[in-house]
C-alpha positions as CSV (number, residue, x, y, z in Angstrom):
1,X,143.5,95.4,168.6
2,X,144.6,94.8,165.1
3,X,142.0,95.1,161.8
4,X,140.8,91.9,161.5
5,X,140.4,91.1,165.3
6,X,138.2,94.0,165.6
7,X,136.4,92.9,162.7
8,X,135.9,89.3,164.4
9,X,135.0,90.8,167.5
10,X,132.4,93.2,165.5
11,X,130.5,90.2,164.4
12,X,130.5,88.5,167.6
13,X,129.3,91.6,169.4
14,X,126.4,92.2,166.6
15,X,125.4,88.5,167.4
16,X,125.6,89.2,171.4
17,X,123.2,92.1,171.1
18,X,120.7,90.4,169.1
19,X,120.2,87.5,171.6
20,X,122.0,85.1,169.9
21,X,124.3,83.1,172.5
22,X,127.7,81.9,171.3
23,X,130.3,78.8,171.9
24,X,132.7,79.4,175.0
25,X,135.2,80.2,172.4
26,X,133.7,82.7,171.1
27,X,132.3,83.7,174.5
28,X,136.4,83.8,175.7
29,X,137.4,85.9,172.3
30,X,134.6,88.5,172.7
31,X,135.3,89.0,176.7
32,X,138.6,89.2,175.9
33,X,137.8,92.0,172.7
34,X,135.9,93.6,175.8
35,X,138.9,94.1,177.8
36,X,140.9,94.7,175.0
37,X,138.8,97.9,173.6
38,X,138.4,99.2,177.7
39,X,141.9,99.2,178.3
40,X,141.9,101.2,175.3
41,X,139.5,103.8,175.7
42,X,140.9,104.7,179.7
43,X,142.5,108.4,179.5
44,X,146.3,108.6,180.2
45,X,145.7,111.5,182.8
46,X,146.6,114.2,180.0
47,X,143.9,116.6,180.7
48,X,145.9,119.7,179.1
49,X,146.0,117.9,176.0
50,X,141.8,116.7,176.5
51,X,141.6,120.8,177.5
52,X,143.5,121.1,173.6
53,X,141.5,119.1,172.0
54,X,138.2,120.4,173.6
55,X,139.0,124.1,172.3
56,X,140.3,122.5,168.6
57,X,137.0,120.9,168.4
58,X,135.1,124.2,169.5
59,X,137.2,125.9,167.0
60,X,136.3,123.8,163.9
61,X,132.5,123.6,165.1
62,X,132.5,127.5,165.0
63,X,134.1,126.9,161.3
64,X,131.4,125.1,160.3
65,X,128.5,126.7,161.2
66,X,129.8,129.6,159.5
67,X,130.8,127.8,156.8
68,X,127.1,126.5,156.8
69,X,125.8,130.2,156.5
70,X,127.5,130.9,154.2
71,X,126.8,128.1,151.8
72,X,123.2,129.1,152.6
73,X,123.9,132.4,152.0
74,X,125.5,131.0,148.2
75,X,122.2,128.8,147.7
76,X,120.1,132.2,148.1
77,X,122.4,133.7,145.5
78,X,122.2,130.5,143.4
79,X,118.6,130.6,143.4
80,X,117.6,134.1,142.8
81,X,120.4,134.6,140.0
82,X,118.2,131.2,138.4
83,X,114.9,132.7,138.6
84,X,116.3,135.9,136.6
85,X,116.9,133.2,133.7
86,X,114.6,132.8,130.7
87,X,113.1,129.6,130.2
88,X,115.0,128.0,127.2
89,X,118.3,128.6,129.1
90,X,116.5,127.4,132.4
91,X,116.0,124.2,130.5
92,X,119.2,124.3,128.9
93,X,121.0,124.1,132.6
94,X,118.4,121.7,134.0
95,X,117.0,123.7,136.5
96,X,113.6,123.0,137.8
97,X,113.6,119.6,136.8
């Protein structure tokens, strides 16, 4: 499904869940969309390269939760090398405003 049918098809869909009912044209194009987004979701039996991408993902999740210590660890740092600044240069950086 190109750009601007999915786009079309957003719009009807956003109308279909809020209870609006639409013309059997637009009834046809959004079952159709359906379809369309299904036969595009269904899994072409690869499951070595699912199994890949499974560990890639773990791999990068484990990134960034380290990645998320550290920059806690940095905001620690951040914060304690502040509070050993006087007050005029305090204000001079903006912090504690």
């Amino acid at each position: 499904m190109d750009e601007r049918a999915y786009q079309y098809w957003q719009v009807l869909h956003q109308r279909v869940t809020m209870g609006e009912t639409l013309s059997l044209a637009e009834q046809a194009a959004y079952e159709a969309g359906c379809q369309e987004l299904d036969a595009e979701e269904r899994l072409d039996g690869n499951l070595e390269r699912l199994r890949a991408l499974r560990a890639q993902i773990a791999t990068a999740e484990t990134a960034q939760q380290r990645l998320r210590a550290q920059e806690a660890e940095l905001d620690a740092r951040i914060v304690a090398l502040e509070a050993r600044l006087d007050t005029r240069t305090r204000q001079l950086l903006g912090i504690g405003n």
